[in-house]
MOPAC internal coordinates of N, CA, C and O (Angstrom, degrees):
PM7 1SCF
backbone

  N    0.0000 0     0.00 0     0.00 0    0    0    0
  C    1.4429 1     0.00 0     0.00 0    1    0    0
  C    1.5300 1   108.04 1     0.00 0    2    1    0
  O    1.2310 1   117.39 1   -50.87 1    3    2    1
  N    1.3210 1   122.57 1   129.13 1    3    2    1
  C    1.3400 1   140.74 1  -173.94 1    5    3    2
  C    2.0409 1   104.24 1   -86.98 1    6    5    3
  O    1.2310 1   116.54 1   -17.04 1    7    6    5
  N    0.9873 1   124.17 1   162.96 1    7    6    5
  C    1.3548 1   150.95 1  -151.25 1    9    7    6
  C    1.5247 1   125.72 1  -169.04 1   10    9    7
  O    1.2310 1   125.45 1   -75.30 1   11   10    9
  N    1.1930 1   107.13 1   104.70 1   11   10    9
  C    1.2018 1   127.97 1  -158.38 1   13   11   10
  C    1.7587 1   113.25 1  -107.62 1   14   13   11
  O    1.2310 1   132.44 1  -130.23 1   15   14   13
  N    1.3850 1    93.58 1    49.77 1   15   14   13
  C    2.0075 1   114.09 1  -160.33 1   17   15   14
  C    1.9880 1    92.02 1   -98.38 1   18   17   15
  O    1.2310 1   127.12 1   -62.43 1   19   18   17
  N    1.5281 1   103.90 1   117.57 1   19   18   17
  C    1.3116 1   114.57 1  -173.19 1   21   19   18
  C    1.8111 1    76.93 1   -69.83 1   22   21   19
  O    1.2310 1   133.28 1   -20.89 1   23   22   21
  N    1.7904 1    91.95 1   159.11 1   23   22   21
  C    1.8119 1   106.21 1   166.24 1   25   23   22
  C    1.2759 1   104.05 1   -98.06 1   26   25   23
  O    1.2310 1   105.25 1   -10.12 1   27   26   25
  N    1.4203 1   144.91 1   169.88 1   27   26   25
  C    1.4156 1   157.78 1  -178.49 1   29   27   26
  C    1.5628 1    95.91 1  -103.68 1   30   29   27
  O    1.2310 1   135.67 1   -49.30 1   31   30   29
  N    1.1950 1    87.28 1   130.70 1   31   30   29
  C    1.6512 1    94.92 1   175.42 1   33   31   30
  C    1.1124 1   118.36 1  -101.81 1   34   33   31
  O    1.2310 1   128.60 1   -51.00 1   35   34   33
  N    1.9985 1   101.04 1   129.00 1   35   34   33
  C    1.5871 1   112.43 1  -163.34 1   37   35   34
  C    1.3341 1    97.25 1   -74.01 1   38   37   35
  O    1.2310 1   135.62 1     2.71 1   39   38   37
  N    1.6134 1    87.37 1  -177.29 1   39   38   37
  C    1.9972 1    92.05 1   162.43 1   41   39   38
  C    1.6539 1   129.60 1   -59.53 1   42   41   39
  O    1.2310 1   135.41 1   133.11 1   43   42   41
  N    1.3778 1    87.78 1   -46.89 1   43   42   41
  C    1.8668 1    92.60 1   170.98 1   45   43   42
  C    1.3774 1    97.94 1   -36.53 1   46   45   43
  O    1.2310 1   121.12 1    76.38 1   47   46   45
  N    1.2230 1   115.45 1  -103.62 1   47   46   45
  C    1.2186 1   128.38 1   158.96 1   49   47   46
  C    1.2990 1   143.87 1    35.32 1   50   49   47
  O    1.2310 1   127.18 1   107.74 1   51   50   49
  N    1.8550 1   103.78 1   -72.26 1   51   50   49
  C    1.4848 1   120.80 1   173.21 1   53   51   50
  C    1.7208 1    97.46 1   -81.26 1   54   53   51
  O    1.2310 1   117.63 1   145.12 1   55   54   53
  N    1.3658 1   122.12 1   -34.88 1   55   54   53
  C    1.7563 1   118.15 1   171.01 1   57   55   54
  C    1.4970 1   107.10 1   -53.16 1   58   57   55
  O    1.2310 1   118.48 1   115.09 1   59   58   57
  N    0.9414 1   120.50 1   -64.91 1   59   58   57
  C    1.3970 1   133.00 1   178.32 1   61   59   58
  C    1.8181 1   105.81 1   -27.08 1   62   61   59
  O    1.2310 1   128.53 1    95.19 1   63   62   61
  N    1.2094 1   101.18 1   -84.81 1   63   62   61
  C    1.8179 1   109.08 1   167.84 1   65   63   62
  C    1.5010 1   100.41 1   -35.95 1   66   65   63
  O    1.2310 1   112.05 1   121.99 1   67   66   65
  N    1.2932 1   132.60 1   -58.01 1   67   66   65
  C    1.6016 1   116.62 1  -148.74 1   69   67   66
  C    1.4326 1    99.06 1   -72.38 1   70   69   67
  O    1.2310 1   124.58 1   137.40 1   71   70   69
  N    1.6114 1   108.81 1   -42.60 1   71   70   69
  C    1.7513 1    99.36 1  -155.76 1   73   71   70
  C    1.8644 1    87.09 1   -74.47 1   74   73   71
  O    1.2310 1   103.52 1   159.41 1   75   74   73
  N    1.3185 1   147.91 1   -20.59 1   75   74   73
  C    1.0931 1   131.36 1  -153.31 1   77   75   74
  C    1.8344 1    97.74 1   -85.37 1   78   77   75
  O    1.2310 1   128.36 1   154.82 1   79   78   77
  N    1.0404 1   101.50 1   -25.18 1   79   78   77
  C    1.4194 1   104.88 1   170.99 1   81   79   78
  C    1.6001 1   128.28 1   -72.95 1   82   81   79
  O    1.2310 1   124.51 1   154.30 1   83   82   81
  N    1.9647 1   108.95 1   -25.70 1   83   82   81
  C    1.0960 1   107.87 1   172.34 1   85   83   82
  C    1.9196 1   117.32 1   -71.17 1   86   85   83
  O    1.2310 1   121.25 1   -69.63 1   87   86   85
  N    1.0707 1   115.21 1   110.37 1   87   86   85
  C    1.8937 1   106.74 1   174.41 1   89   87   86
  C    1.7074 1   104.23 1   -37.36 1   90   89   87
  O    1.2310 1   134.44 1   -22.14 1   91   90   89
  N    1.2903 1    89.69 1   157.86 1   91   90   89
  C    1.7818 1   113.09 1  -174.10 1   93   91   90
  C    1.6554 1   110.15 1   -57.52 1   94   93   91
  O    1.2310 1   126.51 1   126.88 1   95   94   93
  N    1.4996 1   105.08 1   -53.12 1   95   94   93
  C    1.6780 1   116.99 1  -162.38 1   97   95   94
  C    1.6863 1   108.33 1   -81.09 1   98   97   95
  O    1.2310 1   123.93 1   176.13 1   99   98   97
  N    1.3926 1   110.06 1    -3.87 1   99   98   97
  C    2.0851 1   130.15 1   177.51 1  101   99   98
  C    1.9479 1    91.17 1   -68.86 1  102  101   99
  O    1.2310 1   124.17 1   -56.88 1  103  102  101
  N    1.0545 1   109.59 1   123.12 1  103  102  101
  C    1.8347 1   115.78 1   172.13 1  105  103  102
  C    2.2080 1    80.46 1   -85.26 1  106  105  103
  O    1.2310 1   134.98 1   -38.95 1  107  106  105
  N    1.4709 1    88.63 1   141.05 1  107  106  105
  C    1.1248 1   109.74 1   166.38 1  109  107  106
  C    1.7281 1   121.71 1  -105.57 1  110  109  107
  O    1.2310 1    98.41 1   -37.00 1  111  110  109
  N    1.3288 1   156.28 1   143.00 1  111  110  109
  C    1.0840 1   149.22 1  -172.06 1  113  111  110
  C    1.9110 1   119.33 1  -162.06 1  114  113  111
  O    1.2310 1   141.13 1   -71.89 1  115  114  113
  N    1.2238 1    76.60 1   108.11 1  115  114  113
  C    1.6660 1    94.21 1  -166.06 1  117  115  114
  C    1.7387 1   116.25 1  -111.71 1  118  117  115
  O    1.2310 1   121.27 1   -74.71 1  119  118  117
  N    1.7420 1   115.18 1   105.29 1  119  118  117
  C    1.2910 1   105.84 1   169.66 1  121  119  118
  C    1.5761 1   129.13 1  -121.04 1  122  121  119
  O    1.2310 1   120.82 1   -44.86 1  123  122  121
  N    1.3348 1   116.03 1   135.14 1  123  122  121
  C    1.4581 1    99.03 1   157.70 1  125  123  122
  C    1.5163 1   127.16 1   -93.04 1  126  125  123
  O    1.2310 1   127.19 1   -45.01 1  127  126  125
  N    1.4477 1   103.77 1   134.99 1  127  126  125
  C    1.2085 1   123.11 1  -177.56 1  129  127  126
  C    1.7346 1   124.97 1   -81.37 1  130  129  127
  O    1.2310 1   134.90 1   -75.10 1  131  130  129
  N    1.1329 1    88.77 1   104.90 1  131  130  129
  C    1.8204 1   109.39 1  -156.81 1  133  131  130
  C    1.5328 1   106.01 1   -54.10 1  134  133  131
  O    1.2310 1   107.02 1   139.51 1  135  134  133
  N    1.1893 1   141.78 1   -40.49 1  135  134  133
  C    1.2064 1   146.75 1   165.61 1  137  135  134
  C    1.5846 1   120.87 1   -69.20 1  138  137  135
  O    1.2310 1   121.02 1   162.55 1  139  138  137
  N    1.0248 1   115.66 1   -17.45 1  139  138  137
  C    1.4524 1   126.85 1   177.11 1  141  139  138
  C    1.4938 1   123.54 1   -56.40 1  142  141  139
  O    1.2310 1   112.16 1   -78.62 1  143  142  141
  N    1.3058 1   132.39 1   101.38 1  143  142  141
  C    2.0085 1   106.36 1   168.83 1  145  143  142
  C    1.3653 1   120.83 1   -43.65 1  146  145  143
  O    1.2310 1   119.13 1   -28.46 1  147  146  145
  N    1.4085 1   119.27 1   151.54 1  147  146  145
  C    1.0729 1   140.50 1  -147.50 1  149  147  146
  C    1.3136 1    95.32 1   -72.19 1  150  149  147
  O    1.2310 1   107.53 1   120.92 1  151  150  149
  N    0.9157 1   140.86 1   -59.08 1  151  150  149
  C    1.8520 1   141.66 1   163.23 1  153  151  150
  C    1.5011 1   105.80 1   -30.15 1  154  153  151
  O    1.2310 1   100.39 1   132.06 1  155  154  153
  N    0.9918 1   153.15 1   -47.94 1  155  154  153
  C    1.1762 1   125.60 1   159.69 1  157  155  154
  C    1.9131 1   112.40 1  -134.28 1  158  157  155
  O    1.2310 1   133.38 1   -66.71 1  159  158  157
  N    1.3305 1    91.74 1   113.29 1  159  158  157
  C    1.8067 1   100.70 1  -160.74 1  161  159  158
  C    1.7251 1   101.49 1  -128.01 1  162  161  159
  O    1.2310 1   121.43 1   170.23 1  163  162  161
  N    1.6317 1   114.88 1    -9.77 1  163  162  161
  C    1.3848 1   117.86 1  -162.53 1  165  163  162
  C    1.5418 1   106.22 1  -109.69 1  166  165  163
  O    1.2310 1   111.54 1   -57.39 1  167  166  165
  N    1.7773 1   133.54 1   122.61 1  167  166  165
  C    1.1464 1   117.66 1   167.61 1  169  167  166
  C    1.5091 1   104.15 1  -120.04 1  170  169  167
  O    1.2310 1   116.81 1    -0.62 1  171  170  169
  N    1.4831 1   123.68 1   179.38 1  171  170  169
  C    1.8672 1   118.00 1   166.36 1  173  171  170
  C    1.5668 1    86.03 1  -147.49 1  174  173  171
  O    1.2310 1   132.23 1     8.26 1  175  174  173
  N    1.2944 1    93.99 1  -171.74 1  175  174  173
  C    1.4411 1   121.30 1  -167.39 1  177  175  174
  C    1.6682 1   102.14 1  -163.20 1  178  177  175
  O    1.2310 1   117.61 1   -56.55 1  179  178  177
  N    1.1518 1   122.16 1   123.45 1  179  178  177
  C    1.4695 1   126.03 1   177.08 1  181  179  178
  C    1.9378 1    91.76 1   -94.25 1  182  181  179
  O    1.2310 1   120.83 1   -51.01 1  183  182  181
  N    1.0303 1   116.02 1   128.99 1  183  182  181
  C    1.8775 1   132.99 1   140.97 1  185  183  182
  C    1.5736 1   110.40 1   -57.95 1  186  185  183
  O    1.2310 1   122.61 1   -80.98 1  187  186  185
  N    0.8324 1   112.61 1    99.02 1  187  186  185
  C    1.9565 1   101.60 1   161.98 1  189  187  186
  C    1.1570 1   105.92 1  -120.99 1  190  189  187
  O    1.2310 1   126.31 1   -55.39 1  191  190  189
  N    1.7331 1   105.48 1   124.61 1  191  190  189
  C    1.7776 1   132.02 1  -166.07 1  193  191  190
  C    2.3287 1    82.36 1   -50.85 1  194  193  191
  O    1.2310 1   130.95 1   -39.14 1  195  194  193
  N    1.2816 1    96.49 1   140.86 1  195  194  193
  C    1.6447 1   102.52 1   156.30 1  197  195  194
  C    1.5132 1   111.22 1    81.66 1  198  197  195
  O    1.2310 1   126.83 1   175.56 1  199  198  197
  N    1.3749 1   104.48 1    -4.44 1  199  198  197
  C    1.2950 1   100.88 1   171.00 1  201  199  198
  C    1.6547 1   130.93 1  -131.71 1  202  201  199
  O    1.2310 1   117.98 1    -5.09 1  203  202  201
  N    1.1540 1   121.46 1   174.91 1  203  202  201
  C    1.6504 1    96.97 1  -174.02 1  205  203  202
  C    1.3709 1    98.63 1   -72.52 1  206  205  203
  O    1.2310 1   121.66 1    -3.96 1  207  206  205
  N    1.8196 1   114.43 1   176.04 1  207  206  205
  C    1.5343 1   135.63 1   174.99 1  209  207  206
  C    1.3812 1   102.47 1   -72.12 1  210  209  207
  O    1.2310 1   132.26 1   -63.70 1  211  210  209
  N    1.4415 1    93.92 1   116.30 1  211  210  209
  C    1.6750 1   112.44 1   170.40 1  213  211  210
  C    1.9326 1   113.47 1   -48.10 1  214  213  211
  O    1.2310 1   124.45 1   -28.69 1  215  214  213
  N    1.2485 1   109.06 1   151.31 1  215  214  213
  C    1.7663 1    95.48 1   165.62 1  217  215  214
  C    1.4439 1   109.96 1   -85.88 1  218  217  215
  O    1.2310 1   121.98 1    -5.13 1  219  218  217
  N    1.3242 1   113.82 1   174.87 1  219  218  217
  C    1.8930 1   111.18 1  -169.19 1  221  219  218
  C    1.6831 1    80.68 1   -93.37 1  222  221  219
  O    1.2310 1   131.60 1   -29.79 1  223  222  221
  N    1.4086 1    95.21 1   150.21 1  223  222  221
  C    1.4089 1   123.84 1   160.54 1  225  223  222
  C    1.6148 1   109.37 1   -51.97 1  226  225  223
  O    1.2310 1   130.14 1   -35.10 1  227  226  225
  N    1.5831 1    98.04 1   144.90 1  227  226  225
  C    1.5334 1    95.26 1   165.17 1  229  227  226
  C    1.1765 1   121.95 1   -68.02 1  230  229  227
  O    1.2310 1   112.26 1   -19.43 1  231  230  229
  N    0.8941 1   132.20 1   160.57 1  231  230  229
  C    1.3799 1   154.66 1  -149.68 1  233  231  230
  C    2.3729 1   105.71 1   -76.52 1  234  233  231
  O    1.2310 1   136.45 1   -66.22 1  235  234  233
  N    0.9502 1    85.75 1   113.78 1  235  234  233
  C    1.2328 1    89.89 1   171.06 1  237  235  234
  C    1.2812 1   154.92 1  -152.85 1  238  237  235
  O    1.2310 1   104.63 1   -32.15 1  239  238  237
  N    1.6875 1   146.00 1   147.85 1  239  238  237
  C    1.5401 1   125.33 1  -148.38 1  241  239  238
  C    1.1511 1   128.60 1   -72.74 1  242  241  239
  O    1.2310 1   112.17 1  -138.59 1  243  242  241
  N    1.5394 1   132.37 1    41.41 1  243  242  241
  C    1.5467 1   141.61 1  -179.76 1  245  243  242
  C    1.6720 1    98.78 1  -175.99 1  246  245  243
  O    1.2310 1   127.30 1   -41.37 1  247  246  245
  N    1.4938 1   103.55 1   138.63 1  247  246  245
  C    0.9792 1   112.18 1  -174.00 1  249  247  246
  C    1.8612 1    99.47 1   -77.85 1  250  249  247
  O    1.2310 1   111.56 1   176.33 1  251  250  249
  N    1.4886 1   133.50 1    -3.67 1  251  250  249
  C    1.5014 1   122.85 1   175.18 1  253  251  250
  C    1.5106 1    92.30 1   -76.86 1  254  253  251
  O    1.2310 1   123.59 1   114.94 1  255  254  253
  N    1.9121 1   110.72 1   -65.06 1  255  254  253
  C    1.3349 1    90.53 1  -173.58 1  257  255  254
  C    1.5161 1   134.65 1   -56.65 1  258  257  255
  O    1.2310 1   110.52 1  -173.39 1  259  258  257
  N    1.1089 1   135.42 1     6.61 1  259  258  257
  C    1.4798 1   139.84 1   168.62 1  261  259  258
  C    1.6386 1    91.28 1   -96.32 1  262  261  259
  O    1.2310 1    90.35 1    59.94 1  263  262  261
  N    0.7936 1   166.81 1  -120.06 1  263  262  261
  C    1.6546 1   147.40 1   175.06 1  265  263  262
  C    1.4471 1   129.74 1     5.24 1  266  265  263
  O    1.2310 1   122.95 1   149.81 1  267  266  265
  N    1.0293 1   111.95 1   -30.19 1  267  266  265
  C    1.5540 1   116.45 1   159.23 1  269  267  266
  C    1.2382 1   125.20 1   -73.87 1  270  269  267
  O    1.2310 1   126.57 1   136.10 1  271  270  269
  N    1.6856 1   104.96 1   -43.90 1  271  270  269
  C    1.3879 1    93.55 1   174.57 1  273  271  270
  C    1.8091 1   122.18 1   -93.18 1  274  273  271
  O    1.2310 1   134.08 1  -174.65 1  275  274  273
  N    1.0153 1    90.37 1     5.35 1  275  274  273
  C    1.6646 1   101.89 1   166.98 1  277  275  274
  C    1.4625 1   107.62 1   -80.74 1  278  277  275
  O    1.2310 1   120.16 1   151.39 1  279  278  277
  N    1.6756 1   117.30 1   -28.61 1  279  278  277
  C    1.1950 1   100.53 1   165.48 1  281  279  278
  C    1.4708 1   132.34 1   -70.37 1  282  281  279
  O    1.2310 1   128.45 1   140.72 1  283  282  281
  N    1.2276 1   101.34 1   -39.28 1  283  282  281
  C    1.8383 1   121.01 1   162.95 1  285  283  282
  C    1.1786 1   114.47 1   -17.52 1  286  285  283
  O    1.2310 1   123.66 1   109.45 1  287  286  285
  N    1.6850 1   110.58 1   -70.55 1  287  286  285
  C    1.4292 1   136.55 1  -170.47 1  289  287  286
  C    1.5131 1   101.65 1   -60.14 1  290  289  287
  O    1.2310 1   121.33 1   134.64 1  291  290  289
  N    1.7299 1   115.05 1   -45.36 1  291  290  289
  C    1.6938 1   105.33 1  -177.24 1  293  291  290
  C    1.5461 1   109.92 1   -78.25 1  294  293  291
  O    1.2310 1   116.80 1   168.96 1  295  294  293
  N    0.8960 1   123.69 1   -11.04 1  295  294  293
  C    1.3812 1   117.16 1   177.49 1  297  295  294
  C    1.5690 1   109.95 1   -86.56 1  298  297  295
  O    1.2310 1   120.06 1   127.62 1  299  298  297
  N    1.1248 1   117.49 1   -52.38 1  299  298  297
  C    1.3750 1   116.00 1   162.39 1  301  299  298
  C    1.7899 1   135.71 1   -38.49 1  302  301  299
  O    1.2310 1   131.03 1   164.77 1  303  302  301
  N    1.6220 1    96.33 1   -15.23 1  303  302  301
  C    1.0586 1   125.43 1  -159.51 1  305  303  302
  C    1.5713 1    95.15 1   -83.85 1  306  305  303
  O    1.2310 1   129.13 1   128.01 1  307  306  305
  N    1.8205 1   100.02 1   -51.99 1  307  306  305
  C    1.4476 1   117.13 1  -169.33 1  309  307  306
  C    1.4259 1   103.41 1   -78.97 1  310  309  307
  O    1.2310 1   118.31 1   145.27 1  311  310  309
  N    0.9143 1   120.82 1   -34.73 1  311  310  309
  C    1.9062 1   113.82 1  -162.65 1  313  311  310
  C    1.5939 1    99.53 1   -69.89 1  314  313  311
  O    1.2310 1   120.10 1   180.00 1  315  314  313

């Protein structure tokens, strides 16, 4: 009998999906913020060629989710 049980997507994983979604010629920029508690210590900033410099994401506890939602913001940017 077969089983049709979605897997949870690790971190590898959910990085994997985000950066494959960011285009090649987008500057990517990822920091942790050294003074920060550990719950939210991660921000990014997407570059998109032609447009002004995005602001960094708020601050948050994984360096994907601070990249994810930097992607949010660049897509929102484009639509």
């Amino acid at each position: 009998m077969s089983h049709n049980y979605a897997t949870p997507l690790t971190p590898e994983k959910r990085l994997a999906r985000v950066l494959a979604r960011i285009p090649a010629l987008w500057g990517i920029n990822i920091e942790r913020l050294p003074d920060a508690p550990d719950a939210a210590c991660w921000r990014a900033r997407l570059d998109v060629p032609g447009q002004a410099a995005q602001a960094w994401t708020t601050p948050a506890p994984t360096m994907v989710d601070a990249l994810e939602q930097a992607w949010r913001q660049a897509r929102t940017l484009m639509a």
